[in-house]
C-alpha positions in Angstrom: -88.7 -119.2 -12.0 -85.4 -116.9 -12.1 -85.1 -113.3 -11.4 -82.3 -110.7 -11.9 -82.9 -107.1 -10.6 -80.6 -104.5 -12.2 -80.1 -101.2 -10.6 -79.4 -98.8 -13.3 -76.4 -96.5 -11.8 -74.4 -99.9 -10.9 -74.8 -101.3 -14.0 -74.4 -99.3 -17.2 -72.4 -102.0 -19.0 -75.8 -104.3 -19.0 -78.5 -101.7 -19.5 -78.7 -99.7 -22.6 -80.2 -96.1 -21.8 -83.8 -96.2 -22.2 -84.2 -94.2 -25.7 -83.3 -97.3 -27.6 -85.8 -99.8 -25.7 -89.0 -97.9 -26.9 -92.4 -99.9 -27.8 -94.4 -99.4 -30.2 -98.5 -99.5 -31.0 -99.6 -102.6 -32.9 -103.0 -103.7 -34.5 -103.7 -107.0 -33.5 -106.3 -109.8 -34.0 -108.4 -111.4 -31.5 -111.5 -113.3 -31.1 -112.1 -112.0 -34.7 -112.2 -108.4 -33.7 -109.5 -105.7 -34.1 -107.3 -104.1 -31.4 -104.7 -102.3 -30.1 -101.6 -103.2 -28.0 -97.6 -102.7 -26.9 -95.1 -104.7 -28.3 -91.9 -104.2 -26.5 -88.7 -103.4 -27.7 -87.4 -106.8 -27.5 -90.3 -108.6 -29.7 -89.1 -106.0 -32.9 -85.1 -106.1 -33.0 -84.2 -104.3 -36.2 -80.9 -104.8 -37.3 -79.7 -101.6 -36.1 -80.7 -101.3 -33.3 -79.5 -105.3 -32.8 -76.1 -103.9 -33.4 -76.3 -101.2 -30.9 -77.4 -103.6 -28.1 -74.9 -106.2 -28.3 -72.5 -104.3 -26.4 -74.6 -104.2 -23.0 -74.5 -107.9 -21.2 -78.6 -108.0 -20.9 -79.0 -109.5 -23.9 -77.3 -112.5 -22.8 -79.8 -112.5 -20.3 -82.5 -112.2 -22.7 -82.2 -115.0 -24.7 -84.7 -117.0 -23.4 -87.1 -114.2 -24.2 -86.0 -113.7 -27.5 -86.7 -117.1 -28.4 -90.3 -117.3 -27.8 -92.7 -115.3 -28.7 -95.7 -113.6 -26.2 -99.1 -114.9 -26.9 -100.8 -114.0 -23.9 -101.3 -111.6 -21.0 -101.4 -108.5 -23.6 -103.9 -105.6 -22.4 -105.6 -105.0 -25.8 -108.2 -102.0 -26.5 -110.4 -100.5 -29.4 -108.7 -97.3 -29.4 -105.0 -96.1 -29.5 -105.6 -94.7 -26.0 -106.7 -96.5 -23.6 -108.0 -94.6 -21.0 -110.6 -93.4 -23.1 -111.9 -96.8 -23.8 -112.5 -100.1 -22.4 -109.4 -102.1 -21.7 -109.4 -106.0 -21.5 -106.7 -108.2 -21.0 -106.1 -111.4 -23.1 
């Protein structure tokens, strides 16, 4: 496995600023029931948004992410927040 650690001040050419990597709530399906989870910003490119990023250099270093999508390790609840329900992870 490969790791890159990116300090922020050092590197502004290869992180966008945090306001465009937002996540978002999603409904999703499993074991037949309903819940709620994150999807990250890199699992919902809109075109936009696309266009903005492919100035910074960490989306060269995303493309193996990009390519597949997460199936597992999700933390999924009944509720929109969390911490007022039960929380299990897939």
């Amino acid at each position: 496995m490969h790791f890159q650690v990116f300090l922020i001040k050092d590197n502004k050419d290869v992180l966008p600023p945090k306001k465009l990597l937002k996540s978002r709530t999603v409904k999703t399906l499993w074991k037949g029931e309903e819940y709620f989870t994150q999807e990250y910003w890199y699992e919902f490119i809109e075109p936009k948004l696309a266009k903005q990023l492919q100035k910074y250099k960490i989306v060269e270093c995303l493309k193996e992410t990009l390519a597949k999508p997460i199936k597992s390790g999700r933390f999924l609840t009944k509720g929109i927040k969390p911490i007022f329900g039960p929380t299990i992870k897939n």
